[in-house]
N, C-alpha and C positions, 0 to 999 in steps of 0.2 A: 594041485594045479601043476602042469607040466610047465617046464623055465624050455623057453625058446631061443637058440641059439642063435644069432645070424652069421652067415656064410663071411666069408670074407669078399670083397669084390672081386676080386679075380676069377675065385672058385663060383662065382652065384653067373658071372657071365659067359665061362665055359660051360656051365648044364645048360645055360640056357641057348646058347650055342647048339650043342650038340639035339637037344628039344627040335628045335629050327630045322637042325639038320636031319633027324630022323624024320619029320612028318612035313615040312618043304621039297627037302632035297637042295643038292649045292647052292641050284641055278636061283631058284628061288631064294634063297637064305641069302645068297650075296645082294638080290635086289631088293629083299627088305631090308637088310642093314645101311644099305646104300641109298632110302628114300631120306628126299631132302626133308628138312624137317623145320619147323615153321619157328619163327625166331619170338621167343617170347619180347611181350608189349612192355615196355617201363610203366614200372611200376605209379609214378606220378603221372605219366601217357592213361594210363588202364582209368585211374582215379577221377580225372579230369573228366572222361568221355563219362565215363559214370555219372557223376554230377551234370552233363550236360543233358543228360535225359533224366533227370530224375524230377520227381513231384515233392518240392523239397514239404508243405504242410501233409502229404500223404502219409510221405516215409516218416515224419512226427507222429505221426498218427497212430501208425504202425508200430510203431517202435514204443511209445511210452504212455498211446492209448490217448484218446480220446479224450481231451479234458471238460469235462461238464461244469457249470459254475457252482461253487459250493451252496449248499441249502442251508440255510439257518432258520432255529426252531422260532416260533414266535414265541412273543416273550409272554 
């Protein structure tokens, strides 16, 4: 199996720079670098809204399965 290198960051955003640039062009490359970019949700924000829509006996359900009442043999 091949050992996978990574770039350093510098070197990984200048190819991908110049990537941009060869198949954009400047004009373009400068307005996608320059879109605004969406601000990630806090993390206890993100959780909460979760829980607000959730089916809390579903996601049991789902999750650890269905509990049926145990059967016991007759004696």
């Amino acid at each position: 199996m091949k050992e996978h290198i990574y770039l350093q960051e510098d070197e990984m955003v200048r190819r991908a720079i110049d990537v941009l640039m060869e198949t954009l062009g400047p004009i373009e490359t400068f307005r996608f670098l320059n879109l605004p970019r969406q601000r990630r949700v806090d993390s206890v924000t993100r959780h909460r809204q979760w829980q607000d829509c959730l089916d809390k006996d579903r996601f049991f359900n789902e999750v650890f399965g269905a509990e049926e009442a145990p059967t016991h043999p007759a004696s």
